[in-house]
C-alpha positions as a Python dict, from the first residue, in 0.01 Angstrom:
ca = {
    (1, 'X'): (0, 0, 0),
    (2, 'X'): (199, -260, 192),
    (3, 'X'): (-33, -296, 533),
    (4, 'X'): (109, -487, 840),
    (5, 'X'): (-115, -702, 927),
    (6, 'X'): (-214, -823, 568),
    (7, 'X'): (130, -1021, 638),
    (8, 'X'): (25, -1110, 1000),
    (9, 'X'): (252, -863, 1144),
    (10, 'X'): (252, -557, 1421),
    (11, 'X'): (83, -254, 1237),
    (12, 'X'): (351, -60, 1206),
    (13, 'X'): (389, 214, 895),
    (14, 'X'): (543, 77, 584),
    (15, 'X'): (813, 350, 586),
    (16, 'X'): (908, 219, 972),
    (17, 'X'): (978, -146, 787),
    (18, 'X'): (1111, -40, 471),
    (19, 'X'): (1365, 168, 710),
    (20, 'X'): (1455, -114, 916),
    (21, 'X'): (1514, -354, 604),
    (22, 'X'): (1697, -106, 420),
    (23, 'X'): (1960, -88, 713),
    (24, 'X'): (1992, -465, 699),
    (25, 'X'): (2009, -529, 330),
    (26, 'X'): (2045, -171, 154),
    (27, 'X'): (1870, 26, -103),
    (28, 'X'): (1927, -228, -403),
    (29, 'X'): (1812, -502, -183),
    (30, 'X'): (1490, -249, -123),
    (31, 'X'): (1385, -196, -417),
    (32, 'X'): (1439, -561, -557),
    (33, 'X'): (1194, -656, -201),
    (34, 'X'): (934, -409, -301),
    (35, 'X'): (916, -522, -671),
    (36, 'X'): (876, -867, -634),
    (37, 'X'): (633, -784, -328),
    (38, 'X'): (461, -590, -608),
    (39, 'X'): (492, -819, -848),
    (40, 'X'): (373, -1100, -640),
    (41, 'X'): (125, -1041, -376),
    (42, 'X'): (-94, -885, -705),
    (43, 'X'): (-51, -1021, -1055),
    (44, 'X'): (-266, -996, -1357),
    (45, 'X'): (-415, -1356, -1273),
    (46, 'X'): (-541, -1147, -954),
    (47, 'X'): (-694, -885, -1166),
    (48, 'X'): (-857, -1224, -1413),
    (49, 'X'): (-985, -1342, -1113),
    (50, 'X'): (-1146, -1082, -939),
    (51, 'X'): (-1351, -1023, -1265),
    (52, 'X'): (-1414, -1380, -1320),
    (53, 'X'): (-1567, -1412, -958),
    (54, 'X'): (-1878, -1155, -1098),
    (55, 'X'): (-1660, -830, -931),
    (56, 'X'): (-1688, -518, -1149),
    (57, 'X'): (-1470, -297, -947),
    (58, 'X'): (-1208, -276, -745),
    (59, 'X'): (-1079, 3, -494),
    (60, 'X'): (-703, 41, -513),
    (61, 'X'): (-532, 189, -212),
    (62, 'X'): (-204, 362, -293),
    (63, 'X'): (66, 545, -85),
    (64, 'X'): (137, 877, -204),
    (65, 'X'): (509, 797, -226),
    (66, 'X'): (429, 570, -503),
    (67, 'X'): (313, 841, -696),
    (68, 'X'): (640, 1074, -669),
    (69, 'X'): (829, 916, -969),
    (70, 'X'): (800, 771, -1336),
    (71, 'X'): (853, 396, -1157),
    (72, 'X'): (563, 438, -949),
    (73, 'X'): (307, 604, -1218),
    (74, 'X'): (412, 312, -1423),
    (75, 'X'): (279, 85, -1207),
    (76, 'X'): (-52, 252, -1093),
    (77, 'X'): (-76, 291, -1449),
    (78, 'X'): (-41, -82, -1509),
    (79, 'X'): (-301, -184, -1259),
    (80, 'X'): (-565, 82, -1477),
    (81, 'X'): (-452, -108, -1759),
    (82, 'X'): (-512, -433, -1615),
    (83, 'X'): (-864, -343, -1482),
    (84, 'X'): (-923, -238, -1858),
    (85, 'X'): (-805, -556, -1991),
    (86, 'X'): (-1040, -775, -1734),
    (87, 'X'): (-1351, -490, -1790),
    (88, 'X'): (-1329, -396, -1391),
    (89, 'X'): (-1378, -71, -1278),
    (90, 'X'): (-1137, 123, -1083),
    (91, 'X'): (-1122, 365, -799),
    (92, 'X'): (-831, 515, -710),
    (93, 'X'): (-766, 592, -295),
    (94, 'X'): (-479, 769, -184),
    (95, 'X'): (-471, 566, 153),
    (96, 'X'): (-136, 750, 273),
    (97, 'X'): (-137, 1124, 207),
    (98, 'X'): (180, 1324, 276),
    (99, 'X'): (217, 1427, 635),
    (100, 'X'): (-34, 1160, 706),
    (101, 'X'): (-407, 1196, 751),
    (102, 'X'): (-403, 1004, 1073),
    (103, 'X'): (-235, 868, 1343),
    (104, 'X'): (-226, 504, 1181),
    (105, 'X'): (-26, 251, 1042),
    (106, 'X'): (-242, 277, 712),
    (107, 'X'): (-179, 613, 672),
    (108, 'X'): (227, 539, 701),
    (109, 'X'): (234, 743, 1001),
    (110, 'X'): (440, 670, 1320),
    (111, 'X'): (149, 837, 1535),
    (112, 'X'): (184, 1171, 1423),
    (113, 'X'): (-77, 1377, 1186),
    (114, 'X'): (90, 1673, 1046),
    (115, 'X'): (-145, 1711, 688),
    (116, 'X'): (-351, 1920, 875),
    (117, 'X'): (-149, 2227, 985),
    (118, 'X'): (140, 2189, 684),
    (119, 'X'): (112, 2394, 405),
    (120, 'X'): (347, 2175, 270),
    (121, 'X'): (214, 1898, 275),
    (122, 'X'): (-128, 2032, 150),
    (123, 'X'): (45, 2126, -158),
    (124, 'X'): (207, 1790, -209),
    (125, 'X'): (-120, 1639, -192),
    (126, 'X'): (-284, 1877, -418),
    (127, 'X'): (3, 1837, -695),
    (128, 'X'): (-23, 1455, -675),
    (129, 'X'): (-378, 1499, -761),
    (130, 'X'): (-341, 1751, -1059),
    (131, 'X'): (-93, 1508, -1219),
    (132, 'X'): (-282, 1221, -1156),
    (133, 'X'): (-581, 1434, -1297),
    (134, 'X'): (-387, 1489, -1609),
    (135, 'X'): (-276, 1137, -1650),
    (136, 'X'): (-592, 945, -1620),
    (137, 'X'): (-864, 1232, -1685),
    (138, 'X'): (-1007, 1041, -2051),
    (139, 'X'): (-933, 677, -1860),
    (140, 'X'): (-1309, 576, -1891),
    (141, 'X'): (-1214, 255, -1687),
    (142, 'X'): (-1183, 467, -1372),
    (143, 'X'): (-1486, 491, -1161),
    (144, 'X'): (-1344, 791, -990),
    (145, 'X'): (-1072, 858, -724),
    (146, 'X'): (-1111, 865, -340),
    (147, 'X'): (-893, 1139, -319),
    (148, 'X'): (-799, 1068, 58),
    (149, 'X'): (-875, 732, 302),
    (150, 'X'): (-982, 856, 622),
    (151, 'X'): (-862, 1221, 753),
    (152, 'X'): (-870, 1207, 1164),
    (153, 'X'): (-917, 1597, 1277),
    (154, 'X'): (-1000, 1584, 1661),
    (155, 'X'): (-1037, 1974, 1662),
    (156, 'X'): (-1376, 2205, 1752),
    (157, 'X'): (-1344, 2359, 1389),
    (158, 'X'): (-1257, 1988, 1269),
    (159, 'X'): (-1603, 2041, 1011),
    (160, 'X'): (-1449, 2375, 831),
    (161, 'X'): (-1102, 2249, 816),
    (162, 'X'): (-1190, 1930, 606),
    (163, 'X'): (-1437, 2090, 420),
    (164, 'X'): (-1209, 2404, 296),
    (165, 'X'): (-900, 2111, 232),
    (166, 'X'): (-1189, 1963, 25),
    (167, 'X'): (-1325, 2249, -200),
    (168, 'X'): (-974, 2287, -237),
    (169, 'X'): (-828, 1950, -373),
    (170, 'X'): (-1113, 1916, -564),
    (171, 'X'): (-1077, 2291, -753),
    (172, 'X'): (-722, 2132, -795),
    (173, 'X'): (-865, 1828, -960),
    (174, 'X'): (-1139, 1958, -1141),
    (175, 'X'): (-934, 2251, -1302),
    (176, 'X'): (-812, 1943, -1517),
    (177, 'X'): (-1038, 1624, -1537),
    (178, 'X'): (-1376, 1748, -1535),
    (179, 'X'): (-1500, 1401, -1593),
    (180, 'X'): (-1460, 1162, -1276),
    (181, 'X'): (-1673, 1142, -1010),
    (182, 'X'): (-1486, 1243, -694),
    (183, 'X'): (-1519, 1027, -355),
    (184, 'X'): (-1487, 1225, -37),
    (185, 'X'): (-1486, 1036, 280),
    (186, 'X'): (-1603, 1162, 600),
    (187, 'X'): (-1372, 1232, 923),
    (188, 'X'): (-1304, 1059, 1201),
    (189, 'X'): (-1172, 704, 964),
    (190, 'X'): (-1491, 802, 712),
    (191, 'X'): (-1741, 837, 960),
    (192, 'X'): (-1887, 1186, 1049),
    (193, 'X'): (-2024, 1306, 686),
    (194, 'X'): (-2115, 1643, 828),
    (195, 'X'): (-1801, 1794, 868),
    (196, 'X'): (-1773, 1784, 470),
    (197, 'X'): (-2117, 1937, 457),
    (198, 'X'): (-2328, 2033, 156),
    (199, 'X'): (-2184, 1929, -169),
    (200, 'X'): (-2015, 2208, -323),
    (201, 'X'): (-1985, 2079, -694),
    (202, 'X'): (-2159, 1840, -969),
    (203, 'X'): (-2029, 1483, -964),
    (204, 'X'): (-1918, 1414, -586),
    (205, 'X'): (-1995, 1118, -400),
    (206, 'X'): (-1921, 1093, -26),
    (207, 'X'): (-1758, 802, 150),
    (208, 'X'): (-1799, 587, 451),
    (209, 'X'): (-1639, 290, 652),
    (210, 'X'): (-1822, 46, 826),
    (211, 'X'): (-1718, -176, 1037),
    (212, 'X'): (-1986, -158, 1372),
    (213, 'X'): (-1917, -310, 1598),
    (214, 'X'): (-1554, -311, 1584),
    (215, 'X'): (-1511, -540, 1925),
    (216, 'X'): (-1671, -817, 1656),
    (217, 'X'): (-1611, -719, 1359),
    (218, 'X'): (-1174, -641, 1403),
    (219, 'X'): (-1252, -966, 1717),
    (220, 'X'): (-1105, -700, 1973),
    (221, 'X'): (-1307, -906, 2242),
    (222, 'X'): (-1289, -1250, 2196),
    (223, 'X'): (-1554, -1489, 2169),
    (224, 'X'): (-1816, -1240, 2103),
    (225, 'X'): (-2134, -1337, 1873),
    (226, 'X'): (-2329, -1183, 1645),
    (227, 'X'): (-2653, -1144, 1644),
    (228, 'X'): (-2624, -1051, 2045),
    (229, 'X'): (-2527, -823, 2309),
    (230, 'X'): (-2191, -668, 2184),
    (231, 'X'): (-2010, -383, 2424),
    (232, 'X'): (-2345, -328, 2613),
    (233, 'X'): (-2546, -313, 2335),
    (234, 'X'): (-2796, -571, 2118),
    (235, 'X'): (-2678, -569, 1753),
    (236, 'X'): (-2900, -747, 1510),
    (237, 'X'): (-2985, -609, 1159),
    (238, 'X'): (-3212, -346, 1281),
    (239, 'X'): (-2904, -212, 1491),
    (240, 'X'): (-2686, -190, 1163),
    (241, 'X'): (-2984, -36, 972),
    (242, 'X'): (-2991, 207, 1257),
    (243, 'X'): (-2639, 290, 1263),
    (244, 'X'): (-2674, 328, 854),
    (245, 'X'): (-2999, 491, 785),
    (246, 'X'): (-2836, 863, 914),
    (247, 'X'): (-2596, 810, 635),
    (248, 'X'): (-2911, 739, 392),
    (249, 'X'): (-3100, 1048, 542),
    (250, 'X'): (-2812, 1217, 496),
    (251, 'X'): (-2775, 1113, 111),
    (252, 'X'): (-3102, 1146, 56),
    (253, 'X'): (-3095, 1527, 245),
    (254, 'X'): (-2814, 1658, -5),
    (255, 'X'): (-2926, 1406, -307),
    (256, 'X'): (-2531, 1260, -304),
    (257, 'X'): (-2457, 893, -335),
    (258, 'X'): (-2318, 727, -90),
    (259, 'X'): (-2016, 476, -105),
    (260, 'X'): (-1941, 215, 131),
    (261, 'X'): (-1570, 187, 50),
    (262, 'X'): (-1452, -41, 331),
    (263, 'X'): (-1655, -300, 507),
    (264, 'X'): (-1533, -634, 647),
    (265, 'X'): (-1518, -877, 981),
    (266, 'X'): (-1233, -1098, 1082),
    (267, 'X'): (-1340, -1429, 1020),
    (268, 'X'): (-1261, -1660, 1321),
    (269, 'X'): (-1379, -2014, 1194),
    (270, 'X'): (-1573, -1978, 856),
    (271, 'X'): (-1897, -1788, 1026),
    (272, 'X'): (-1921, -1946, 1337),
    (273, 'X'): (-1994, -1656, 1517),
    (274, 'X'): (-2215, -1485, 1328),
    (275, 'X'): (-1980, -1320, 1148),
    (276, 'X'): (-2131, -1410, 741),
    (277, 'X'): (-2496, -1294, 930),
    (278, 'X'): (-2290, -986, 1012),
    (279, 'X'): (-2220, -934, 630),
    (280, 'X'): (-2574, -1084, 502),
    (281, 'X'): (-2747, -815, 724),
    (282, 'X'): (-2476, -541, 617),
    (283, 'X'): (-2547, -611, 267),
    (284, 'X'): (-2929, -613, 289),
    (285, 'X'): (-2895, -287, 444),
    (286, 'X'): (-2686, -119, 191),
    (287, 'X'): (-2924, -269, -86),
    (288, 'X'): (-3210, -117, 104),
    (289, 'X'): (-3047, 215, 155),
    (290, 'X'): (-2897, 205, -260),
    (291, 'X'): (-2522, 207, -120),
    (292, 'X'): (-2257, 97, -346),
    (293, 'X'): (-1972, -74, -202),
    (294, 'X'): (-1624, -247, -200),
    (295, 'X'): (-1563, -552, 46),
    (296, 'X'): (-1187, -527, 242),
    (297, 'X'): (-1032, -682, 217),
    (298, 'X'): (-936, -932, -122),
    (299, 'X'): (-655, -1128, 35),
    (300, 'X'): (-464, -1132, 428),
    (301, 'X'): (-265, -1362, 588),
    (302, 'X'): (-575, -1560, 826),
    (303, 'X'): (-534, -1357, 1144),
    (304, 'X'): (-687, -1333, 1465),
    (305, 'X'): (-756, -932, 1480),
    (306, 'X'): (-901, -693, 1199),
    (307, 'X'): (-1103, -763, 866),
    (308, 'X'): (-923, -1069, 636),
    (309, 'X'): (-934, -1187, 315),
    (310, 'X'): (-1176, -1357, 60),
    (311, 'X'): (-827, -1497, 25),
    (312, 'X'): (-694, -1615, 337),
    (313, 'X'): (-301, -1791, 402),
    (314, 'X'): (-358, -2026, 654),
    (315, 'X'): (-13, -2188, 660),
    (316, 'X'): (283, -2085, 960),
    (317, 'X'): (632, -2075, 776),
    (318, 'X'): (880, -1941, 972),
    (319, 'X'): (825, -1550, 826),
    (320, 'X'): (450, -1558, 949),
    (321, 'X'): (546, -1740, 1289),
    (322, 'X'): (167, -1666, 1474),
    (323, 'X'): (333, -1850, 1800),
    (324, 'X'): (582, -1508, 1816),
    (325, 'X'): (723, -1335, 1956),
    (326, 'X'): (848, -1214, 1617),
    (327, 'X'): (577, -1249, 1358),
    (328, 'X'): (486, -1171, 1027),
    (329, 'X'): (717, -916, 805),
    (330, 'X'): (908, -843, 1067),
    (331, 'X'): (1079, -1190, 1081),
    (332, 'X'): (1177, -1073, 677),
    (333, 'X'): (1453, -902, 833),
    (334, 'X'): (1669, -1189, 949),
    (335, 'X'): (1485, -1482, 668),
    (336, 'X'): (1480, -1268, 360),
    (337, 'X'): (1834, -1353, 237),
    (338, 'X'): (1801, -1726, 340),
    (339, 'X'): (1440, -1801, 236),
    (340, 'X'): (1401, -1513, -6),
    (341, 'X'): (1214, -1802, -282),
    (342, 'X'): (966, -1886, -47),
    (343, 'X'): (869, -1616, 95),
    (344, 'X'): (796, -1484, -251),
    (345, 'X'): (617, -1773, -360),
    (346, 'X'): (364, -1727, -46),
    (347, 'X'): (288, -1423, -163),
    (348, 'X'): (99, -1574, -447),
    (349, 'X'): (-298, -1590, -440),
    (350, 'X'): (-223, -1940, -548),
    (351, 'X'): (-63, -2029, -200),
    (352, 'X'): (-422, -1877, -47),
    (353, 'X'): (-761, -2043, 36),
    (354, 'X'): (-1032, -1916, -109),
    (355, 'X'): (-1332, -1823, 184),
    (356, 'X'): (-1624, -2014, -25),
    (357, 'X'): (-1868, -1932, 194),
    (358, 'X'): (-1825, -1515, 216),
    (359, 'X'): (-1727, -1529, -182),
    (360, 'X'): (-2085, -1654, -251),
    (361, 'X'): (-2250, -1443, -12),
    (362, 'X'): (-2097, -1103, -184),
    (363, 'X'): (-2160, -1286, -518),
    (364, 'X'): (-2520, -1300, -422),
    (365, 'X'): (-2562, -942, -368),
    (366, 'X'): (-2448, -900, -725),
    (367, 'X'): (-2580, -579, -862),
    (368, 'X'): (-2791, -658, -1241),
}
């Protein structure tokens, strides 16, 4: 899943750019960008790494579009392999459904959510599954699949819709792999866990995000600090234990695990502001509460705005550009041709700087 702002550019959806690029340079020219973006930005020395740092799993976040051929199975089916190979465990997350979940770049959608009143689209999703289902059902690597990153229904029946499209696509799924535990996140971006309700089958474990307060944690408001008032309210780690422990009664109400598959804070100048407290005190709390949990992101472009990397690029070639007013991917469309070498060869971890600091402090929350 090729994210905007992972290249320091506008958040717009991956289709939108691929689009664009394809009018400059063609389809050939397409598919030769996305394979050696694919090839690039994560290579087997990524997958070495992340199990040499003391990481035993890793969430993978896919767009369903990569899923609609042979070309793209291969390579989901590559990155299993390579998770095999380097004894990591895998989840699989459809982070772009067909139709779109949400409004959002991540979902690939240019602000429209139609996933939720297409049939069509429904059925998409629920075929992608089965075949997945078929493909990897023995694959004792895989941890499970996260059938579906953040669904957005703003409706007064919001709870019954994503609960029936749930029971649903997991009848789909279990019909063939009966083996895989199944990740279901909450709605509104994985937040409200009671509009999926009482588990309905063995083997389930639901989802959420958290990223509280967002104004520090994405650095929306500038110059905020952590612990300290933050949008008119103290947050400290009795706050975040707060905000968490409804989740935990929650868990603990249905007996379901929970999984905390995205949690992160931009990092504005190594922790200066609080923000490696922020992830100390997150941690503690999910140890406290038994929460299992992927950090997002592995590697961004150093930004100012949303969650970066344990692998940050700090440099400014002309294709990141911060000073504007084109920036990031977006310059690709006039560079690509002339700079095409370099730009590839900045997509490499090894052209990254490794956050020391936040590496050691996930590394010391190690589970035995």
């Amino acid at each position: 899943m090729m994210e905007g702002y992972f290249l320091h550019s506008r958040n717009i959806a991956e289709k939108i750019f691929k689009s664009e690029f394809k009018k400059r340079y063609g389809q050939k020219e397409l598919d030769n960008f996305t394979s050696l973006y694919r090839n690039n930005f994560i290579k087997e020395s990524d997958f070495k790494n992340i199990s040499s740092l003391g990481f035993n799993c890793v969430r993978i976040p896919f767009n369903y579009r990569l899923i609609e051929n042979e070309i793209g199975i291969r390579i989901l089916k590559e990155a299993v392999n390579r998770c095999k190979k380097y004894n990591i465990y895998c989840i699989l997350d459809m982070h772009a459904a067909p139709g779109c979940q949400n409004q959002d770049w991540h979902a690939d959608s240019d602000g429209k959510i139609e996933l939720w009143k297409d049939k069509r689209h429904q059925e998409k999703f629920f075929r992608l599954w089965e075949n997945l289902s078929d493909i990897f059902k023995d694959e004792s690597i895989i941890a499970g699949y996260d059938i579906l990153n953040e669904p957005v229904i703003k409706r007064l029946n919001a709870g019954k819709i994503l609960r029936n499209f749930y029971i649903k696509a997991v009848n789909h799924i279990r019909n063939i792999d009966k083996n895989h535990m199944i990740f279901l996140e909450g709605n509104i971006w994985a937040q409200v866990l009671e509009h999926i309700g009482e588990p309905f089958t063995d083997n389930l474990s639901y989802s959420i995000h958290f990223y509280h307060p967002v104004d520090f944690t994405f650095n929306y408001h500038k110059g905020l600090r952590y612990p300290g008032d933050i949008s008119g309210e103290y947050w400290d780690i009795n706050t975040i234990r707060k905000k968490l422990k409804s989740y935990y009664d929650y868990s603990r109400r249905w007996n379901i695990p929970i999984f905390a598959g995205e949690f992160g804070v931009n990092s504005k100048c190594q922790g200066c502001y609080g923000e490696l407290t922020w992830v100390k005190n997150t941690l503690q709390c999910f140890k406290e509460f038994g929460f299992h949990w992927t950090y997002w992101t592995y590697k961004a472009v150093g930004n100012s705005v949303y969650p970066d990397g344990i692998y940050q690029y700090l440099a400014n070639p002309s294709w990141v550009n911060r000073q504007g007013p084109v920036y990031g991917f977006e310059n690709f469309y006039t560079l690509w041709k002339k700079y095409k070498k370099e730009i590839v060869e900045s997509w490499k971890t090894e052209s990254f700087t490794k956050q020391e600091s936040l590496l050691n402090l996930l590394a010391s929350f190690k589970s035995v």
